[in-house]
C-alpha positions as CSV (number, residue, x, y, z in Angstrom):
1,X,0.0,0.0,0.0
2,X,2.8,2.4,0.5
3,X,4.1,1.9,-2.9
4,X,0.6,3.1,-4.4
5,X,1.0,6.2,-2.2
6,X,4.2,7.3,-3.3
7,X,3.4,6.2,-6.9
8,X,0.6,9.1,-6.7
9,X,2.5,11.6,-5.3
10,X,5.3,11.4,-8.1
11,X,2.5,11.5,-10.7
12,X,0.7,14.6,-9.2
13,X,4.3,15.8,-8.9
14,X,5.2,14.9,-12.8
15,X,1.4,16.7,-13.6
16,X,2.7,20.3,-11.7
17,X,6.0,20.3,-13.9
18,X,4.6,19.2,-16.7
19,X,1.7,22.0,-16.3
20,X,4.3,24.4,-15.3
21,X,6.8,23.6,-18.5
22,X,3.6,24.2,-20.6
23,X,2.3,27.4,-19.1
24,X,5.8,28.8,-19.3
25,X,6.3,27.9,-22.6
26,X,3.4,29.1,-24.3
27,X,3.5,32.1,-22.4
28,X,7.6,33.1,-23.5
29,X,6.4,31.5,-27.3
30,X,3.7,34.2,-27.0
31,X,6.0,37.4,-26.1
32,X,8.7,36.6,-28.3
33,X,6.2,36.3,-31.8
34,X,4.7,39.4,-30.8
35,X,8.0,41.3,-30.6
36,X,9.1,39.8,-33.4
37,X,5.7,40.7,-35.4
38,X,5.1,43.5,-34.2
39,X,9.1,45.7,-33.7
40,X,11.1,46.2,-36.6
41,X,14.8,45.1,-35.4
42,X,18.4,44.4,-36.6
43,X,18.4,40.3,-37.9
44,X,14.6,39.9,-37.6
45,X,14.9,38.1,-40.6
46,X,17.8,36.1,-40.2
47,X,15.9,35.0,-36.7
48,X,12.2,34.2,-39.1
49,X,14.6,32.0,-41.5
50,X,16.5,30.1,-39.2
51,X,13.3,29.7,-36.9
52,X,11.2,28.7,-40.0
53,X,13.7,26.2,-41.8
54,X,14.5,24.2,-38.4
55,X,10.7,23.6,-38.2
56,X,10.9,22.2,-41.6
57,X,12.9,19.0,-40.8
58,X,11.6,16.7,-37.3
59,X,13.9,17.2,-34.5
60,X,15.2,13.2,-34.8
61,X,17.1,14.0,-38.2
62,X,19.1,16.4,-36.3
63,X,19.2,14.6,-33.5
64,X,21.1,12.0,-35.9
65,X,24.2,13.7,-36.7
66,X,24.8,14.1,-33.0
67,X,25.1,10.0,-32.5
């Protein structure tokens, strides 16, 4: 019985990070495309191409090169 308490602990504990991680992320992911819609800067579109093109190919192809 022990086990199945500790086993619920680390899964609320996994939910909260996993919540957190998200909330975090869509929340920096939000502020950074609306600066980079919305103010004209040095490199803005170096940053759009290189953002852009790495979304074209799935993260395990360049994950490959590394191995």
């Amino acid at each position: 019985m022990r086990r199945l308490i500790s086993l619920h602990i680390y899964f609320i504990n996994s939910l909260f990070l996993a919540s957190l991680n998200s909330f975090c992320t869509t929340i920096l992911a939000s502020l950074s495309g609306y600066g980079l819609s919305r103010f004209q800067m040095p490199g803005k579109t170096a940053i759009l191409i290189t953002i852009f093109s790495s979304r074209m190919f799935p993260f395990v192809l360049i994950l490959l090169p590394i191995f």
